[in-house]
C-alpha positions, -999 to 999 in steps of 0.1 A, spaced: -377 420 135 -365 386 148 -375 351 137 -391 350 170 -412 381 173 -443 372 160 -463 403 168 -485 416 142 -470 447 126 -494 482 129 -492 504 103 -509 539 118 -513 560 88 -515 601 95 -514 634 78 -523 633 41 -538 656 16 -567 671 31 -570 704 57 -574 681 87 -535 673 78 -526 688 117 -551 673 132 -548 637 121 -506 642 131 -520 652 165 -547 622 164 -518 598 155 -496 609 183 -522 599 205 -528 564 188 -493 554 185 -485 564 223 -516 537 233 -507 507 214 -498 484 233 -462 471 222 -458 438 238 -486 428 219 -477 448 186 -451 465 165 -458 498 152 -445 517 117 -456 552 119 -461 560 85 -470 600 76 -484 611 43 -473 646 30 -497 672 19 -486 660 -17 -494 622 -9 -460 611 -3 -455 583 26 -426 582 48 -414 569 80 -420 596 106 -398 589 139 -406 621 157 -438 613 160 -443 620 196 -437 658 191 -469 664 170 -491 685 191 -521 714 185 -499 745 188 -514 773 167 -482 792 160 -467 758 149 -492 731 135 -479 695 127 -471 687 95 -456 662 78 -430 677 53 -411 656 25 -374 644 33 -368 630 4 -378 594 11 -405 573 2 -431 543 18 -446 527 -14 -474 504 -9 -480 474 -28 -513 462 -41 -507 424 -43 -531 405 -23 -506 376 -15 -487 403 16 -463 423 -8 -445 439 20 -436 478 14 -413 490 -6 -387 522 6 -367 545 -17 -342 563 2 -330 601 -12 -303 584 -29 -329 565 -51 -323 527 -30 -352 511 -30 -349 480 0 -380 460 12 -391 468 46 -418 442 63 -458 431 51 -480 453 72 -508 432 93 -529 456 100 -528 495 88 -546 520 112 -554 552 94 -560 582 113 -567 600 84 -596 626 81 -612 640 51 -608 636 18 -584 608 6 -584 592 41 -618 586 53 -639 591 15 -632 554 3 -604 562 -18 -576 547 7 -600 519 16 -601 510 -16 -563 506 -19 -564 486 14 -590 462 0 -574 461 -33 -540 446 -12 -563 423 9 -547 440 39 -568 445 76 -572 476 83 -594 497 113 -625 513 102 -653 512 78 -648 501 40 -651 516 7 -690 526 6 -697 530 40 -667 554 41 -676 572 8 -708 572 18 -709 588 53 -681 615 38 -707 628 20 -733 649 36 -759 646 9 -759 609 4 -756 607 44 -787 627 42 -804 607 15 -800 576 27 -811 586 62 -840 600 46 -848 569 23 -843 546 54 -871 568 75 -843 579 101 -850 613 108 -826 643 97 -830 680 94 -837 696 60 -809 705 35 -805 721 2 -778 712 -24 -759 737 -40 -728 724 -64 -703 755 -75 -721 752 -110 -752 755 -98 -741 790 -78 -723 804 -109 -754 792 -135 -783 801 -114 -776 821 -82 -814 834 -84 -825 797 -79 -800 791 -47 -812 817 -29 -846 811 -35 -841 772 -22 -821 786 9 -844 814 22 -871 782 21 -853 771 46 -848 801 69 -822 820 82 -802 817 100 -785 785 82 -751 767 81 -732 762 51 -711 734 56 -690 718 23 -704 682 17 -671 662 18 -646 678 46 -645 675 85 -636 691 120 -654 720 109 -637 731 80 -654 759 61 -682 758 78 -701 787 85 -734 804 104 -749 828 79 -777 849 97 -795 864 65 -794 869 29 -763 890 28 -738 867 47 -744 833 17 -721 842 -7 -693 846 16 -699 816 33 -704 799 -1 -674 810 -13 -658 797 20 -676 763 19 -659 761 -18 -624 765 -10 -628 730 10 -650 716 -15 -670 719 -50 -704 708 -33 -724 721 -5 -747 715 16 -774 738 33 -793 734 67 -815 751 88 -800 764 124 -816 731 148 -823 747 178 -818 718 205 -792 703 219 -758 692 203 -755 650 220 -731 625 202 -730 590 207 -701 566 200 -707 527 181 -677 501 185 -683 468 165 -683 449 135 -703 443 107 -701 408 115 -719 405 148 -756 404 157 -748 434 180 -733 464 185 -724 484 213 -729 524 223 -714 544 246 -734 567 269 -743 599 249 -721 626 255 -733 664 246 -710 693 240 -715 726 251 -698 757 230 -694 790 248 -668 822 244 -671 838 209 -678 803 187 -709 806 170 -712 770 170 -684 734 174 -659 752 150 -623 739 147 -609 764 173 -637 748 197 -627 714 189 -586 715 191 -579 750 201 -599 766 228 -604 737 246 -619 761 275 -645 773 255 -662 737 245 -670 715 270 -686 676 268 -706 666 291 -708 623 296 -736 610 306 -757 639 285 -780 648 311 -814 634 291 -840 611 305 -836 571 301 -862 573 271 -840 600 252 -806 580 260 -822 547 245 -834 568 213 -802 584 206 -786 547 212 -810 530 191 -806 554 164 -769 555 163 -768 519 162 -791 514 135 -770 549 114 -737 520 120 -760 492 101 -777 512 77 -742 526 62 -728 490 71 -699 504 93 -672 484 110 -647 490 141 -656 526 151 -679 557 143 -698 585 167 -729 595 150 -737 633 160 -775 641 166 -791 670 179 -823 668 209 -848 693 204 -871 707 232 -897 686 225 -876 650 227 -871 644 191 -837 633 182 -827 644 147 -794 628 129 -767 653 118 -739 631 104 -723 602 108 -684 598 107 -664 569 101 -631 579 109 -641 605 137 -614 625 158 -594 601 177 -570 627 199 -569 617 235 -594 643 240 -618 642 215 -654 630 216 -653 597 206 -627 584 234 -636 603 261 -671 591 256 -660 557 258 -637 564 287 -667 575 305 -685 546 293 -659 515 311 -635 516 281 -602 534 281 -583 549 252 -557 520 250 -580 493 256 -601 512 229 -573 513 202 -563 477 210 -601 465 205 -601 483 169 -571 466 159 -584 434 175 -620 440 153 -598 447 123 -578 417 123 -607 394 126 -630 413 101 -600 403 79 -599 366 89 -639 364 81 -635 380 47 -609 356 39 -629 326 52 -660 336 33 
């Protein structure tokens, strides 16, 4: 950088250790292509399945192929961040073992889904350097990762959510006699979906008694506690929130509803990213006036409740009768060109580079009022 190019310096963070690692490659192809670089530099920074960072210049050839998914693999070099709060800038050990300084970082932008990307734990580390960064902080991400305390404290608060059952791995191998006895309460058919994972992963429709163990078993792989619901019959409507934290207002996008068909039991990940034919969202939802304000009004106060900032889509579901019911909240949600959460605001006056440039715009003043206050 020259002395004379004082654009902030974006640091879009992708990959990581979770199983969304392809599809947050994908999502950061997608951000990095947006950005706007009169306005801002960009450091594409990819995080291996082991947690290594490195620079990743081929950035532009991460796409959804199913033969071939994205990764980013380990060449031998290393980004190491620095948690000094006075703009340490990064550090970069070459395969040699050189370690140079590169430039502070103004503003990272993680793309990260899952576990040790949207859960708090990288939050943490950005708040720790007293760094902006886009998206939620430490609780409200750790919070809204979490299905049960999602579900509990949208329960507490009075904000209505299906039913759900908790079952932990221990409590499966202890007392299996218990779990299905707190399951079949709920009726069947029910979804098994792992508490702290995303885009799908390990989830799964289980249509009776037989099917739980397997789907258990499934839900494990992704994560040590589960959660159990009902099947909601209704319809599947998200709605997207862009603000901050900071302001007296929010805003919503117009609901958008999504519409599975082909042989997907439900939105799995081949619906979401793969068989883009077979899943199809619909914005406007077509609702009446009354159910678009609820579902606005709810997602909106979801966003305050959890204390969110910059972005999240709170997924609901409509039932015959009107009721909107609150599935989950995400804070980091898919951010692909063609995933909910843009296209909703596309379809609601906002397109998907003035949408990344507004989050990094949000996240650079959040900063400035933490610092003030």
């Amino acid at each position: 950088m020259s002395d004379t190019d004082h654009r902030p310096l974006v640091a879009v963070l992708f990959g990581g250790r979770s199983s969304e690692h392809s599809v947050s490659c994908v999502t950061a192809a997608g951000v990095i292509s947006a950005i706007d670089d009169e306005a801002y530099r960009v450091l594409p920074i990819g995080i291996t399945k082991s947690g290594v960072w490195r620079i990743v210049d081929d950035w532009a050839e991460m796409h959804f192929d199913p033969e071939n998914m994205p990764e980013v693999t380990d060449n031998g070099t290393e980004i190491i961040p620095r948690v000094s709060a006075v703009g340490a800038p990064l550090l970069q050990r070459d395969a040699d073992g050189t370690v140079t300084e590169l430039e502070t970082v103004d503003v990272f932008f993680p793309v990260l889904h899952g576990q040790y990307g949207e859960d708090g734990t990288l939050q943490g580390l950005f708040e720790l350097s007293d760094t902006a960064f886009v998206g939620s902080g430490v609780f409200s991400s750790a919070a809204s990762m979490d299905k049960h305390y999602t579900k509990t404290l949208l329960a507490h608060a009075g904000i209505p959510t299906c039913p759900w059952e908790l079952v932990t791995e221990t409590m499966w191998q202890t007392d299996r006699a218990d779990v299905e006895s707190r399951v079949a309460a709920l009726t069947f058919p029910v979804f098994v979906k792992p508490a702290r994972a995303g885009s799908s992963m390990g989830v799964s429709r289980v249509a009776g008694p037989d099917g739980l163990e397997a789907a258990l078993l499934e839900a494990f792989a992704h994560d040590t506690k589960v959660i159990v619901e009902p099947q909601v019959i209704g319809r599947e409507i998200e709605c997207a929130v862009l603000g901050s934290l900071f302001d007296a207002e929010v805003r919503t996008s117009y609901p958008g509803e999504i519409e599975v068909s082909g042989d997907h039991d439900f939105y799995d990940f081949n619906a979401k990213y793969l068989d883009l034919a077979d899943a199809q969202l619909s914005c406007p939802a077509r609702v009446d006036e009354a159910t678009t304000a609820r579902i606005r009004e709810l997602s909106a106060a979801v966003f305050r409740l959890f204390d969110c900032t910059g972005l999240a889509r709170v997924d609901t579901f409509v039932t015959d009768s009107g009721e909107v019911i609150i599935n989950e909240l995400n804070t980091l949600p898919g951010f692909t060109p063609t995933s909910a959460y843009p296209f909703m605001w596309a379809n609601s006056g906002i397109d998907y580079p003035s949408l990344v440039s507004e989050l990094i715009s949000i996240a650079l003043i959040d900063h400035a009022r933490r610092t003030r206050d």
